[in-house]
C-alpha positions in Angstrom: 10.1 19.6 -11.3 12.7 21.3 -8.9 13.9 18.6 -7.1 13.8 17.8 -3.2 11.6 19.8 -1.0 13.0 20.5 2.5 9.7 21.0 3.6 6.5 19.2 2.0 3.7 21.7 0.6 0.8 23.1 2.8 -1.3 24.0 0.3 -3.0 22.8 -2.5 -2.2 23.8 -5.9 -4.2 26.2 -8.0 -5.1 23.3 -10.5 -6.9 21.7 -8.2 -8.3 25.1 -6.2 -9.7 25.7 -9.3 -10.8 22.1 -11.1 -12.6 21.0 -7.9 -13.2 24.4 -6.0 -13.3 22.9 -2.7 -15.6 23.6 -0.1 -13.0 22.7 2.8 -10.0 21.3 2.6 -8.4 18.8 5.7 -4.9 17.9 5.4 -4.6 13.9 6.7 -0.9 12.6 5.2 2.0 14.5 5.0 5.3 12.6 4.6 8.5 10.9 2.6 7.2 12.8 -1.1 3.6 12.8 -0.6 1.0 14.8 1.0 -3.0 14.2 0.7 -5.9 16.4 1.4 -9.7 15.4 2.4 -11.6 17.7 -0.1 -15.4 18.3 0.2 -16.8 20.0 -3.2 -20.6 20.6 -4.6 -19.5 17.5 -6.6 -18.4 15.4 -3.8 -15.8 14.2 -1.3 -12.6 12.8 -2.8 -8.7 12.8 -1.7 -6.3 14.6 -3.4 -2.8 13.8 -3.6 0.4 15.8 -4.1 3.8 14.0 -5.2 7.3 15.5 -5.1 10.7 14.3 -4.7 11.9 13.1 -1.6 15.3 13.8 0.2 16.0 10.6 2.1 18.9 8.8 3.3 19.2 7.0 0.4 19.6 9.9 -1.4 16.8 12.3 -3.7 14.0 9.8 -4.7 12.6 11.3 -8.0 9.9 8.7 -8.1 7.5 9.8 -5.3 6.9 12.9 -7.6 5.8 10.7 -10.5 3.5 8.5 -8.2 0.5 10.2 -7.8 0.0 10.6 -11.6 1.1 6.9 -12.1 -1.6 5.9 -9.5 -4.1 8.2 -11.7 -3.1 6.5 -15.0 -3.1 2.9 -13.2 -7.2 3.9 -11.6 -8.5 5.1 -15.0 -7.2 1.6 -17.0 -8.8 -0.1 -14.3 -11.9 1.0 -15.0 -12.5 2.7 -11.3 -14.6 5.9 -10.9 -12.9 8.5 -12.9 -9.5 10.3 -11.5 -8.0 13.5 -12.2 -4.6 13.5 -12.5 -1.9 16.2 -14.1 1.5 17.5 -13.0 1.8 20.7 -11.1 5.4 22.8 -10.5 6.9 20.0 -8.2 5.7 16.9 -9.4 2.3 15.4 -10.0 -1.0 15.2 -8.4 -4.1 13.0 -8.7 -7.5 13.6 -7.3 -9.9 10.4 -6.8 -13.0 9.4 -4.5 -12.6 9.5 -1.0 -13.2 5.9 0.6 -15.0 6.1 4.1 -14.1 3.6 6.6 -11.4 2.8 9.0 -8.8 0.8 7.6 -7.5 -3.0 8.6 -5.0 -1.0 11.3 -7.8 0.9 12.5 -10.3 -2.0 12.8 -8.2 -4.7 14.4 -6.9 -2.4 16.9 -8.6 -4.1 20.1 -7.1 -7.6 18.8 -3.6 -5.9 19.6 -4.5 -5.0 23.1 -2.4 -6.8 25.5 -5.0 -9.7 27.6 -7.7 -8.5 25.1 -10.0 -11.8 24.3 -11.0 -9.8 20.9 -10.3 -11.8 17.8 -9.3 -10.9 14.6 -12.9 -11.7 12.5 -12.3 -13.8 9.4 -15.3 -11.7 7.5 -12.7 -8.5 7.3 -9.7 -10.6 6.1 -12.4 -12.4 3.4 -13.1 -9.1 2.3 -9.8 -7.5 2.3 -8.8 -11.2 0.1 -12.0 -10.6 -2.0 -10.7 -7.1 -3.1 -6.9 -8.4 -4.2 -8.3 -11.1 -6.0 -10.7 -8.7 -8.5 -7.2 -7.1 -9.1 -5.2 -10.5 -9.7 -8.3 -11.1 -11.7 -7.3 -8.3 -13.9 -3.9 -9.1 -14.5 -2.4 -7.0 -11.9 -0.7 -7.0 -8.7 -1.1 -4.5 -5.8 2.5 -4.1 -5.0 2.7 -2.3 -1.6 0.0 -4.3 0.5 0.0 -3.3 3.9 -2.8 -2.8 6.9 -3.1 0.8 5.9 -4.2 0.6 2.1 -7.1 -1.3 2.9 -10.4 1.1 3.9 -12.6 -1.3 5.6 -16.3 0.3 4.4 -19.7 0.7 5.1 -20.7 -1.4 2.2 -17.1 -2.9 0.4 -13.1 -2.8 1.6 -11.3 -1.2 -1.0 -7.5 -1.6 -1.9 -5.9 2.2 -1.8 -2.8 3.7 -3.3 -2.2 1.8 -6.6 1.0 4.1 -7.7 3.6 0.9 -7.4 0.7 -1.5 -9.0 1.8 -3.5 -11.9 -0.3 -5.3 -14.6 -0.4 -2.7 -17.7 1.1 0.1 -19.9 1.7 2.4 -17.6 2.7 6.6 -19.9 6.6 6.8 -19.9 6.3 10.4 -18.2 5.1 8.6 -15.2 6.5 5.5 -14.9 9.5 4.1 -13.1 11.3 0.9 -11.7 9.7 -1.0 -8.4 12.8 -0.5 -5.9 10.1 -2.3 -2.9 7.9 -0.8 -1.1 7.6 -1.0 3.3 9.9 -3.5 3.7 7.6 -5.1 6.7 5.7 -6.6 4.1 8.5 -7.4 1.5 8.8 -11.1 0.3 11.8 -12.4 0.6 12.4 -12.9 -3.2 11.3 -9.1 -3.6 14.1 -8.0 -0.8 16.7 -10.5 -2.2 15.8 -8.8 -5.7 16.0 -5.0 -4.5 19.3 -5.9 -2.4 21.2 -7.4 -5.4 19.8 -5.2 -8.3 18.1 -2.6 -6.7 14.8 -3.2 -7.9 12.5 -6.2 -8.1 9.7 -7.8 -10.2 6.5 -7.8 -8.0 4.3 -10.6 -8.4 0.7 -12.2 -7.1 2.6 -14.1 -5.0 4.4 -11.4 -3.3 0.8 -9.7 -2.7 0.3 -13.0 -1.1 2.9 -12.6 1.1 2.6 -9.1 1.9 -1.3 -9.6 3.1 -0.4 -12.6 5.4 2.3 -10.1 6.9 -0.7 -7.5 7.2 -3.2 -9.6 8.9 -0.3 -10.8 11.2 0.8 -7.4 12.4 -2.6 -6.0 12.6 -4.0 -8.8 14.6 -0.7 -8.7 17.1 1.3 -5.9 16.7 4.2 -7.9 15.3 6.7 -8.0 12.2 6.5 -11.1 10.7 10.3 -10.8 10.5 13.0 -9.8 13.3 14.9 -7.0 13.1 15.7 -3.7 14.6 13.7 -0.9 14.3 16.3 1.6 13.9 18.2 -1.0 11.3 19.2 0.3 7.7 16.9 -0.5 5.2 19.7 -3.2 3.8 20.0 -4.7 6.8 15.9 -5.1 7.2 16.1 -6.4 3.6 19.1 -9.0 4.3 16.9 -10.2 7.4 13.8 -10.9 5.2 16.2 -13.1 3.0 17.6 -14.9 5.7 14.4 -16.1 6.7 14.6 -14.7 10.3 10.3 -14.9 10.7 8.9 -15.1 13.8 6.5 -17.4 15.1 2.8 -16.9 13.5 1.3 -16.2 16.7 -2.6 -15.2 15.1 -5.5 -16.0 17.1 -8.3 -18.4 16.3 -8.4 -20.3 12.7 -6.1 -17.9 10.5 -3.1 -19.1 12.1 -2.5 -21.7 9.7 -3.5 -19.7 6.7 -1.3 -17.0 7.4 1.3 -19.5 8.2 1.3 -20.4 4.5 0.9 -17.0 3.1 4.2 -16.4 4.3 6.1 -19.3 2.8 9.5 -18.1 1.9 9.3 -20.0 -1.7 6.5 -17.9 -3.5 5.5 -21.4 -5.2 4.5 -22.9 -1.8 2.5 -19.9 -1.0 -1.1 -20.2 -1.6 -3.0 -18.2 -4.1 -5.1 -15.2 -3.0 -8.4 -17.5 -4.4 -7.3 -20.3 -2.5 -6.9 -17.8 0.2 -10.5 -16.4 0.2 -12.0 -19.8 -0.5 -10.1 -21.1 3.0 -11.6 -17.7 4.5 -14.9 -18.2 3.6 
């Protein structure tokens, strides 16, 4: 690995040109160390995925090269359709099924809508619950829940980009500390963690956490914290631990639920079964 790119790469690798010898190739992510492709092949559709190391304000951020090969390792102990996963010149790369669907964002746009009457249903947030519980089930937790990683499909949600997941042995040449994730959805005891060590322990009640903060913001738009948008990433953090959350302002029945999802002691947060079973 070289280091920092000052520009992300527009192309695919040869490792991959010539492992999955794609038909057409559409480029749909391209930002802070990661790029990834929608791929079409005679074996399939899948998304591929390109790490490198970031230049951020916080410095070079080594990690983001590692990720998609950690994510790879992490998918292939879980037992999920077989991924692909190697290193290339400037970090690593995975390639894994393409999931069809739009995700929790996507779907619960309308609900976000000012005047709109649309409500966020309860069915999507049963089955986004249903698919972090099969991973708690496992002995893992998600790590980086947020509205985007989960593909609302034709026929199941499923829970996308595992990299940060924890719950297993995990190859030394691609592992590295959780330093958070999008602090939006950062518990406090995850920010208070990252803020005094710089890194942090996730747990199932953090995932907790973080999907109550999902459903809020993709039902209305808002943080479930204040801060400034601009603000350093410190200051977002020091926010979270001070508790600063605003008012759960969710439409229809989830109100409550999410209310307790986002208990600022993990132990008084429910757990993602008693979640589903209050969903369903």
């Amino acid at each position: 690995m070289k280091g920092a790119r000052p520009l992300p790469a527009k192309e695919l690798p040869i490792v991959i040109l010539d492992g999955f010898a794609p038909t057409s190739q559409r480029l749909v992510l391209d930002r802070r160390g990661s790029t990834v492709w929608e791929i079409e092949s005679e074996r399939g559709k899948y998304a591929a995925k390109l790490g490198y190391a970031n230049e951020s304000s916080e410095g070079i951020q080594p990690w983001t090269a590692l990720a998609p090969a950690r994510e790879g390792h992490i998918l292939n102990m879980l037992n999920e359709e077989p991924t692909a996963f190697g290193e290339w010149e400037e970090g690593t790369w995975n390639v894994q099924p393409w999931r069809e669907g739009p995700s929790l964002w996507q779907l619960w746009e309308g609900c976000r809508v000012p005047g709109s009457r649309m409500e966020p249903h309860q069915s999507v947030a049963l089955a986004c619950a249903e698919v972090i519980a099969e991973l708690h089930g496992k002995g893992w937790t998600h790590s980086d829940i947020q509205p985007a990683h989960f593909v609302v499909g034709p026929e199941r949600t499923h829970l996308i980009d595992l990299a940060l997941a924890r719950g297993g042995r995990v190859s030394a040449g691609f592992d590295f500390p959780f330093r958070g994730c999008l602090v939006h959805y950062e518990a406090p005891e995850i920010s208070r963690s990252v803020l005094e060590t710089g890194w942090a322990e996730p747990t199932q009640a953090s995932d907790v956490y973080a999907f109550g903060a999902s459903l809020l913001i993709s039902a209305t738009g808002v943080r479930a914290v204040e801060y400034p948008d601009d603000a350093p990433r410190p200051v977002q953090r020091q926010a979270i631990v001070d508790g600063r959350h605003r008012d759960v302002t969710v439409s229809g029945p989830m109100r409550s639920l999410v209310r307790e999802m986002l208990r600022y002691d993990p132990k008084d947060r429910p757990t993602i079964y008693e979640v589903g079973k209050a969903l369903s």
